[in-house]
C-alpha positions as CSV (number, residue, x, y, z in Angstrom):
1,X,-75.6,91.0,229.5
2,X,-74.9,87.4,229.4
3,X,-77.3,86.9,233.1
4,X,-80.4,85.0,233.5
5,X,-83.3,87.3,233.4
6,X,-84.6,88.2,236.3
7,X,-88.2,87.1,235.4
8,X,-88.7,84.5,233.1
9,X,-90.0,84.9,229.7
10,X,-92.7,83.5,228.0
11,X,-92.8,80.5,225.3
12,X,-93.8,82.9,222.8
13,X,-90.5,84.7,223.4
14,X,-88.1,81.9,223.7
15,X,-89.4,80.8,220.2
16,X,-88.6,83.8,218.9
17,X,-85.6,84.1,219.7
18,X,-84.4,80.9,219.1
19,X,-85.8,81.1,215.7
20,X,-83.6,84.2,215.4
21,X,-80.5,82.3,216.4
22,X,-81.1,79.4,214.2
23,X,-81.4,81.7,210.9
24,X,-77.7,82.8,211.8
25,X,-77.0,79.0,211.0
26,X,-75.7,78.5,207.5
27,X,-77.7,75.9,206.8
28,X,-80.9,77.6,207.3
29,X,-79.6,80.8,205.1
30,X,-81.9,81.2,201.4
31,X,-79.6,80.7,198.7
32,X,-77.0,77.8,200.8
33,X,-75.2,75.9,198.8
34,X,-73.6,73.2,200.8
35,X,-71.1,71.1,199.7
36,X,-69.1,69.4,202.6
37,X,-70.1,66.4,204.8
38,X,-71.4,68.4,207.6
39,X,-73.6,70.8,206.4
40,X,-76.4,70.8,208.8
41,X,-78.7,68.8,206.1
42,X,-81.5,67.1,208.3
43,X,-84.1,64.5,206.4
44,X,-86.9,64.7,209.0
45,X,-89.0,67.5,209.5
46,X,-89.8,66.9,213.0
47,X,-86.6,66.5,214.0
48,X,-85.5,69.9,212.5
49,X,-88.5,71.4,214.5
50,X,-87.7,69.5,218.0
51,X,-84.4,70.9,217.7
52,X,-85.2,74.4,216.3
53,X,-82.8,74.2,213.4
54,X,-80.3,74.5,215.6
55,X,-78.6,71.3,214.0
56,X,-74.6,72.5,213.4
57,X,-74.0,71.5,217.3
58,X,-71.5,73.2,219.5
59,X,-67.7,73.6,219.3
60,X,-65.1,73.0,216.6
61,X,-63.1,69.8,216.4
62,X,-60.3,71.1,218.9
63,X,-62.5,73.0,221.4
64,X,-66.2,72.2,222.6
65,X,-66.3,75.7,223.4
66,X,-65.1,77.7,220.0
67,X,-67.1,79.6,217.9
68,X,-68.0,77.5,214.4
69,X,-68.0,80.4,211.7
70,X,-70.8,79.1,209.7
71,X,-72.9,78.0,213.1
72,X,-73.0,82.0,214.2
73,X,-76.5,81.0,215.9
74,X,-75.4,78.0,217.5
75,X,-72.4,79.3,218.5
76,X,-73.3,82.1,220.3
77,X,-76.4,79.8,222.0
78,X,-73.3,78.3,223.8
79,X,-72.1,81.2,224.2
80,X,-75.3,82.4,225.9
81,X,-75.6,79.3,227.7
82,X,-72.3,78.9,229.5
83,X,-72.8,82.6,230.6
84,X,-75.9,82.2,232.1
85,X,-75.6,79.3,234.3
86,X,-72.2,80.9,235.5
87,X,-74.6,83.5,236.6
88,X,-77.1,80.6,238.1
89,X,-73.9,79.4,240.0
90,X,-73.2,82.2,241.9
91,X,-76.7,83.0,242.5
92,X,-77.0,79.4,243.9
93,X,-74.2,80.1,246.1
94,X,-70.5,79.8,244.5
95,X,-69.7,83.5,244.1
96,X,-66.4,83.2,243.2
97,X,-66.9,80.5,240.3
98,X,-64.7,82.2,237.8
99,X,-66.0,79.7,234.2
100,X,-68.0,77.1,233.8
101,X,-69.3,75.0,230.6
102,X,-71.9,72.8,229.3
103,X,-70.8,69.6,228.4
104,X,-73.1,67.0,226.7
105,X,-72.2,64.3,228.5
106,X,-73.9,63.0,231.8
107,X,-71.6,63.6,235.5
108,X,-69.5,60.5,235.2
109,X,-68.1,60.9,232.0
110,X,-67.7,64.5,232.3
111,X,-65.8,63.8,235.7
112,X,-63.6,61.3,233.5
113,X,-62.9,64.1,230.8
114,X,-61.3,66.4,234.0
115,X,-59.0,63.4,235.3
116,X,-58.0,62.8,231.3
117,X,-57.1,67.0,231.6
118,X,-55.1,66.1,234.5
119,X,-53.3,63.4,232.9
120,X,-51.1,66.1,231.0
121,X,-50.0,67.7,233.9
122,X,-49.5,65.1,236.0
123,X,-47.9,62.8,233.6
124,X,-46.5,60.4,237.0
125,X,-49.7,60.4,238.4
126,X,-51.8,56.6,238.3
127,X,-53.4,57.0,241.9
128,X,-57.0,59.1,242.5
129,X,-57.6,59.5,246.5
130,X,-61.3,58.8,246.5
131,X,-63.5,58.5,249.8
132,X,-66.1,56.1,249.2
133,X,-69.5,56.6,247.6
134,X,-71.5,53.6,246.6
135,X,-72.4,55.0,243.6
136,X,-71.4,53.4,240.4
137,X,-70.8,56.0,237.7
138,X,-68.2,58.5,239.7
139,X,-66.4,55.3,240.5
140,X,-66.2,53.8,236.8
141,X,-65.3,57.8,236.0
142,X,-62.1,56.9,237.2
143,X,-61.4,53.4,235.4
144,X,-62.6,54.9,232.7
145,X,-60.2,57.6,232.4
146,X,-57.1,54.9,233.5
147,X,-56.8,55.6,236.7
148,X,-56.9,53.3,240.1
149,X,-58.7,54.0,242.8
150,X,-57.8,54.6,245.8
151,X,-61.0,53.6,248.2
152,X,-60.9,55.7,251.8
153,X,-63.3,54.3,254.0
154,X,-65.7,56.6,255.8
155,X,-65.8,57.5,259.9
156,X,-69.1,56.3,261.6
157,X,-70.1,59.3,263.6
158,X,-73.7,58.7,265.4
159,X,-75.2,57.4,262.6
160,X,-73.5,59.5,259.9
161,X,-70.8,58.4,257.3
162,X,-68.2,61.0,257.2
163,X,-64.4,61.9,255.4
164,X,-61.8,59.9,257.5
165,X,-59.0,62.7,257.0
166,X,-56.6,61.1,259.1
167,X,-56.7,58.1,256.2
168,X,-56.9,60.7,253.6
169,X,-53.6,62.1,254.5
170,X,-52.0,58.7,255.2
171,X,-52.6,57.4,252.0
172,X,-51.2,60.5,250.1
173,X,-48.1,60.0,252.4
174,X,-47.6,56.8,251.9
175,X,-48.1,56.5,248.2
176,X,-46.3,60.0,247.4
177,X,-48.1,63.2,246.4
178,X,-46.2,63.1,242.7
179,X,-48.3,59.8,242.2
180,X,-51.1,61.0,243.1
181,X,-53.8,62.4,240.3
182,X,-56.1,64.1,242.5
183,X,-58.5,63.6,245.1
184,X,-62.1,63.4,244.3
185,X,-64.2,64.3,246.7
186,X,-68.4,64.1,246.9
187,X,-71.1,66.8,248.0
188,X,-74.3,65.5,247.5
189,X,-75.2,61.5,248.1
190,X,-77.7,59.3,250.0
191,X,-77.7,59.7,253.8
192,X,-76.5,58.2,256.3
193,X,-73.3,59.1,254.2
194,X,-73.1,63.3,254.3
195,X,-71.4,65.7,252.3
196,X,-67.2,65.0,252.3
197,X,-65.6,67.6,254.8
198,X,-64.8,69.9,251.7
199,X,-62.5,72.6,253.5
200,X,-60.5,70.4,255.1
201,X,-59.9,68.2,251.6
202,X,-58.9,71.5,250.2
203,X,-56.3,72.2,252.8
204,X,-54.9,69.0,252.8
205,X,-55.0,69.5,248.6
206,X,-53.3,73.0,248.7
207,X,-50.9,71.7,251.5
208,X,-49.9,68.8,249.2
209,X,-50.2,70.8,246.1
210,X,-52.8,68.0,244.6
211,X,-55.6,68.7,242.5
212,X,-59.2,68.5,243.8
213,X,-62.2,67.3,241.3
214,X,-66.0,68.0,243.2
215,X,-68.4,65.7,242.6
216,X,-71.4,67.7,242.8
217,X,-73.9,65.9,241.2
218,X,-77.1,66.9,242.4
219,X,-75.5,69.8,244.7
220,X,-76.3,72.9,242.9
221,X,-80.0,72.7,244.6
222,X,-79.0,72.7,248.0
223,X,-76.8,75.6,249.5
224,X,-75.2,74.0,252.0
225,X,-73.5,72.0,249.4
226,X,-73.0,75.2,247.1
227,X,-71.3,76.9,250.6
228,X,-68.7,73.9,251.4
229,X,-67.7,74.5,247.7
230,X,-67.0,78.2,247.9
231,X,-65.3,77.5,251.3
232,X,-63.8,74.7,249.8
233,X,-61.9,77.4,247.6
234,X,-61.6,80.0,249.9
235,X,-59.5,78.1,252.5
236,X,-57.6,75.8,250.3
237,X,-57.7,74.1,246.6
238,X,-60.7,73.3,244.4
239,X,-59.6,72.9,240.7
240,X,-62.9,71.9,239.2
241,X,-66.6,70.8,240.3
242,X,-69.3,69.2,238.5
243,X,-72.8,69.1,238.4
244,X,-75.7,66.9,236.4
245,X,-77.9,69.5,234.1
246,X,-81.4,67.2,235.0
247,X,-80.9,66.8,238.2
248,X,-80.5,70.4,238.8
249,X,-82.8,71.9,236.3
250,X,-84.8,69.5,235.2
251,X,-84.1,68.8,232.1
252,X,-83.7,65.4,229.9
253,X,-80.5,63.5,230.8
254,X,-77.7,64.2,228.9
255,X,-75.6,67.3,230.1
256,X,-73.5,68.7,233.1
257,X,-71.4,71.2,233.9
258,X,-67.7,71.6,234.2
259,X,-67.1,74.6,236.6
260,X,-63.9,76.3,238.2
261,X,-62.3,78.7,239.8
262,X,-59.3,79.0,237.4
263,X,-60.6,80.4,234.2
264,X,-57.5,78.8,231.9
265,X,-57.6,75.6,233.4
266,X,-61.5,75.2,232.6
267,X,-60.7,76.0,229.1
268,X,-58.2,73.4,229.1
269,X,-60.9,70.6,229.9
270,X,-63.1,72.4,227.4
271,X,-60.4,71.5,224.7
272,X,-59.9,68.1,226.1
273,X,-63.5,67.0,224.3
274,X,-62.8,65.8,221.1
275,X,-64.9,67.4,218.1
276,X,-68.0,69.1,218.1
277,X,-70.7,68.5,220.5
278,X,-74.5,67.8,220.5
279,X,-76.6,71.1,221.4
280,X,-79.0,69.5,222.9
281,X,-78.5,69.7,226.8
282,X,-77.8,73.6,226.1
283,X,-80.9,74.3,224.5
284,X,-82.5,72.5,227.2
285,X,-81.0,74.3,230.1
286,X,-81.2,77.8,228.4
287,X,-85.0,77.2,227.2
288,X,-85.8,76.3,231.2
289,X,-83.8,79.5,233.0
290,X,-85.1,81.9,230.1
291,X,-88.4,80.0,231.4
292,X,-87.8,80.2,235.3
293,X,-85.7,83.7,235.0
294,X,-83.9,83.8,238.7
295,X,-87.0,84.2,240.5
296,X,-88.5,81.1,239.7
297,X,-85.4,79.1,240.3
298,X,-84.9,80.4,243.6
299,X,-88.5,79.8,244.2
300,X,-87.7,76.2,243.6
301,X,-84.8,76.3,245.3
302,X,-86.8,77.6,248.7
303,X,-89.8,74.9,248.2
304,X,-87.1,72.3,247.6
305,X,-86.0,73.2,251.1
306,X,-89.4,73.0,252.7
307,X,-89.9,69.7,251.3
308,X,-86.9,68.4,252.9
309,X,-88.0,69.5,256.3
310,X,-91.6,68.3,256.0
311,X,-90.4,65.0,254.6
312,X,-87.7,64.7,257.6
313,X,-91.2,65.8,260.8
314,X,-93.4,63.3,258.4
315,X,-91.2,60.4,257.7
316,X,-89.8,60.8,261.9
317,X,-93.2,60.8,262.8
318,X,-94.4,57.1,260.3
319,X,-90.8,56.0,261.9
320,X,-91.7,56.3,265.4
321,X,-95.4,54.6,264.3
322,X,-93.4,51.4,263.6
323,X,-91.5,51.3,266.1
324,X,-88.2,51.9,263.4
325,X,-86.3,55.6,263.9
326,X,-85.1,58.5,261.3
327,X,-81.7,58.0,261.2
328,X,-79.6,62.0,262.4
329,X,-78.0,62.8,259.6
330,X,-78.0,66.5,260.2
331,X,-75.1,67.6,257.6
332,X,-77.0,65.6,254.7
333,X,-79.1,68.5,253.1
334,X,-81.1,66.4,250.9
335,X,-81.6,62.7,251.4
336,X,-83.2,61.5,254.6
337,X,-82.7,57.3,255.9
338,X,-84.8,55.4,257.8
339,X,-83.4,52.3,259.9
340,X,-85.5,49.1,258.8
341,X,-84.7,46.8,262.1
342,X,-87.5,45.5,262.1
343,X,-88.1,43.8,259.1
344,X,-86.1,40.5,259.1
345,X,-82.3,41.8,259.4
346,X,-81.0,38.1,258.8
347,X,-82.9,37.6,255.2
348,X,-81.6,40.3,252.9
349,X,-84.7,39.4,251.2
350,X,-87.8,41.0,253.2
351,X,-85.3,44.4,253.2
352,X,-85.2,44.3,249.1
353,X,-88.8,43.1,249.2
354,X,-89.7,46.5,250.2
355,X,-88.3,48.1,247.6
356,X,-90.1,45.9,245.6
357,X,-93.4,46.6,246.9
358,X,-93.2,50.3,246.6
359,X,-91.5,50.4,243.2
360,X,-94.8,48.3,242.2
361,X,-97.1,50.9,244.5
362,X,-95.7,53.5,241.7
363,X,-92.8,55.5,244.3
364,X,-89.8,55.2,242.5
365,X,-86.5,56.8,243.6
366,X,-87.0,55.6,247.5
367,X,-84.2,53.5,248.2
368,X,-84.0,50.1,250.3
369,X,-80.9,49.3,251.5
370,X,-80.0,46.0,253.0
371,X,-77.1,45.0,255.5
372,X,-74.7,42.3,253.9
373,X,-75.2,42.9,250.0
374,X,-71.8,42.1,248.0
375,X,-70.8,43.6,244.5
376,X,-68.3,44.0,241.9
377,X,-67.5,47.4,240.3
378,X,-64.6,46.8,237.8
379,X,-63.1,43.9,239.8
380,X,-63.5,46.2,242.9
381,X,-65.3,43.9,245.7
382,X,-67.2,46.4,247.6
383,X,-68.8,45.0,251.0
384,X,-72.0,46.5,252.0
385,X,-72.8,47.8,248.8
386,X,-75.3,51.2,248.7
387,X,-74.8,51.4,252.3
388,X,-71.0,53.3,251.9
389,X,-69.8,51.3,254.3
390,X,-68.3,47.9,255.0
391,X,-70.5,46.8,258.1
392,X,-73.2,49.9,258.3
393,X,-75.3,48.8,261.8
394,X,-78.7,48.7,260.2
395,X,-80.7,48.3,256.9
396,X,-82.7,51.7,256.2
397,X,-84.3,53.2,253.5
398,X,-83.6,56.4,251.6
399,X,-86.2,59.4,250.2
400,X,-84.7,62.4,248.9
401,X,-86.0,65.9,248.8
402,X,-84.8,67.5,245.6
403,X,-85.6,70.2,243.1
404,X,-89.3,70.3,241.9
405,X,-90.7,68.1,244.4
406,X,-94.2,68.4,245.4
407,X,-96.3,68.3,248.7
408,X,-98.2,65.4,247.0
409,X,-95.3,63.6,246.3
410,X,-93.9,63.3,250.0
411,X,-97.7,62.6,251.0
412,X,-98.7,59.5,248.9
413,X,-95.0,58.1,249.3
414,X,-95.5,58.2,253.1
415,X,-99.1,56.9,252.4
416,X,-97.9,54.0,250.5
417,X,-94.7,53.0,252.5
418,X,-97.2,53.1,255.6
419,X,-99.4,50.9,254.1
420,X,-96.5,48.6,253.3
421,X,-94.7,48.7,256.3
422,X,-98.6,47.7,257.9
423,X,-98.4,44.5,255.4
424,X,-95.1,43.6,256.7
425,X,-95.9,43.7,260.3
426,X,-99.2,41.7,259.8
427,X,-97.2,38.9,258.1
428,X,-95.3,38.5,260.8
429,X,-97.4,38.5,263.7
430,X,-99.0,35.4,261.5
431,X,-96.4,33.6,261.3
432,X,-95.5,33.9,264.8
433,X,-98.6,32.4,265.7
434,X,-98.0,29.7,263.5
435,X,-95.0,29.1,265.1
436,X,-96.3,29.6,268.9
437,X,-98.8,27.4,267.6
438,X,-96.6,25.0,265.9
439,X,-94.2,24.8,268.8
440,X,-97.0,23.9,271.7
441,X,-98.2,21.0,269.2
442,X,-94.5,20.0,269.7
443,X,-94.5,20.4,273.0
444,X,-97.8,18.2,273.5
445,X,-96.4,15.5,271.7
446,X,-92.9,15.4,273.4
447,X,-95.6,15.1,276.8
448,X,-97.4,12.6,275.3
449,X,-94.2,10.5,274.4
């Protein structure tokens, strides 16, 4: 039926049949007599295993997505693939996702591949309207593809970052809708920033008749982000969205998927890859929902959300120990910040040196972002790099609760970021002594004088 099962299957199984696709391959057929340069012919043993002699890849040299007649096995594992995370889609909350494909390249490049779509149908076009994300690879997605970026600013509200629309629709005015390639808009990201105000983007897409590309990187976990997406397209104009494969499913990096509401359009970008394609990511993802089946996932996607509101009462709670505060970032489903105002807001240095000291205490993916930091993207000079914002009030740190995170996880992190926090503070109360003590010495001697 083309749907992930319902309840997963066990390893034995998904051996099985995988073994049973890969003898449709010509290359694994008895009597094969191959005499072309790409005849699935693979010198290592191992590596014909680790990939199931699955080894002709995806696609045909015009379309990533077309059947290869002598790769019958492989062909229809994309086949299988594509189908069953359309039906993971909608489960996760975009109902009306009409297509969808696995591409094996990782979110940036496959955003890049939808601009290069665009290119042919919006041959005028050199402008994308993009409010800002401090987040390298969606950015370079866009040089990449030959486009300039258009950088929208985001609206402190509290202590959220959020879509300035008013500047949104400015821009488009003043640089002409014609020129414009599309706007590409962002659902999941580190707080404070939030998700982008989706419905409204759409509107202002539809009203303008510009495309609208979805960053949705890690967003396929998290309904809320799944929800502004279908009401993205409900209400006005979302042409494509995409999503990373590992963060999502947890699988090696490497794939993402292209999805959409217009079925032709999707095939379009699906013949905008040139040649055939590794099969890797969609062995990956199928092998893991044939594993999960939809109960499992949405098991993971209910724990997910538990973790998120036991990391947000835990981390509030080692906050308001040190005197620091979680920042309110109530429409961020997923990452959590915590202001850092008390470690030495003039020196950059003890800010980053927190990240330093938990990265070495074994927590990796926490985040420390300081005040002033400066960098180039491309010869794009962004101020208050990682904080999404020019001149964000404090310097904070970012945890994440995402797919497959554990109870243990969220306890040791806050164990060890405690513990550093502690260091911090005691540091600090010696060298103010020093100084109290070094200051009445001064004193003393101006007396004495």
């Amino acid at each position: 039926k083309g749907k992930c099962p319902e309840d997963g299957w066990d390893e034995s199984t998904i051996e099985l049949f995988l073994h049973e696709l890969a003898i449709m391959d010509s290359n694994n057929f008895l009597g094969n007599c191959g005499v072309g340069e790409r005849e699935g012919r693979v010198a290592s043993g191992l590596v014909a295993r680790r990939h199931y002699r699955l080894i002709h890849g995806i696609g045909r040299s015009g379309d990533i997505s077309a059947v290869q007649p002598k790769a019958a096995g492989s062909s229809l594992l994309n086949k299988l693939t594509n189908s069953v995370v359309l039906d993971v889609l909608k489960l996760a909350g975009v109902r009306t996702v009409s297509s969808c494909f696995v591409v094996p390249m990782a979110t940036g490049m496959s955003l890049t591949l939808c601009f290069l779509t665009l290119r042919h149908k919006r041959p005028k076009a050199k402008y994308i309207i993009w409010p800002r994300i401090d987040q390298k690879s969606c950015f370079k997605s866009m040089i990449t593809a030959g486009f300039e970026p258009v950088v929208i600013e985001n609206m402190l509200e509290g202590d959220e970052l959020r879509t300035d629309l008013e500047a949104v629709e400015a821009k488009i005015k003043a640089l002409g809708a014609e020129n414009i390639l599309c706007v590409h808009s962002t659902t999941s990201c580190f707080a404070p920033r939030v998700p982008d105000r989706l419905e409204e983007l759409a509107v202002i897409c539809a009203n303008y008749d510009i495309p609208h590309i979805v960053n949705n990187a890690y967003g396929v976990q998290s309904s809320k982000c799944m929800h502004l997406i279908q009401q993205g397209a409900r209400v006005g104009r979302i042409d494509a969205f995409v999503q990373s494969l590992d963060k999502n499913f947890m699988v090696p990096v490497g794939g993402a998927i292209i999805a959409g509401f217009n079925e032709s359009f999707i095939q379009e970008i699906s013949k905008m890859y040139p040649g055939r394609a590794s099969a890797s990511p969609s062995l990956d993802v199928l092998i893991t929902l044939l594993s999960l089946g939809t109960s499992g996932y949405k098991k993971l996607l209910k724990e997910r959300k538990e973790m998120f509101s036991y990391l947000s009462s835990e981390l509030k709670k080692l906050a308001d120990n040190h005197n620091e505060r979680l920042l309110d970032t109530p429409h961020n489903p997923i990452s959590l910040a915590m202001s850092l105002k008390n470690l030495d807001e003039t020196n950059d240095a003890a800010v980053t040196q927190l990240g330093s000291m938990l990265f070495t205490r074994q927590v990796s993916g926490a985040r420390v972002v300081p005040c002033r930091s400066v960098q180039t993207v491309n010869n794009y000079t962004f101020k208050g790099f990682m904080s999404h914002a020019n001149d964000y009030p404090c310097a904070y740190l970012n945890a994440a609760s995402a797919i497959g995170i554990k109870k243990q996880d969220v306890d040791v992190f806050l164990k060890r970021l405690d513990k550093c926090l502690k260091t911090f503070r005691k540091e600090a109360k010696q060298e103010k002594s020093i100084n109290e003590i070094s200051d009445a010495n001064t004193a003393t001697e101006q007396l004495e004088d």
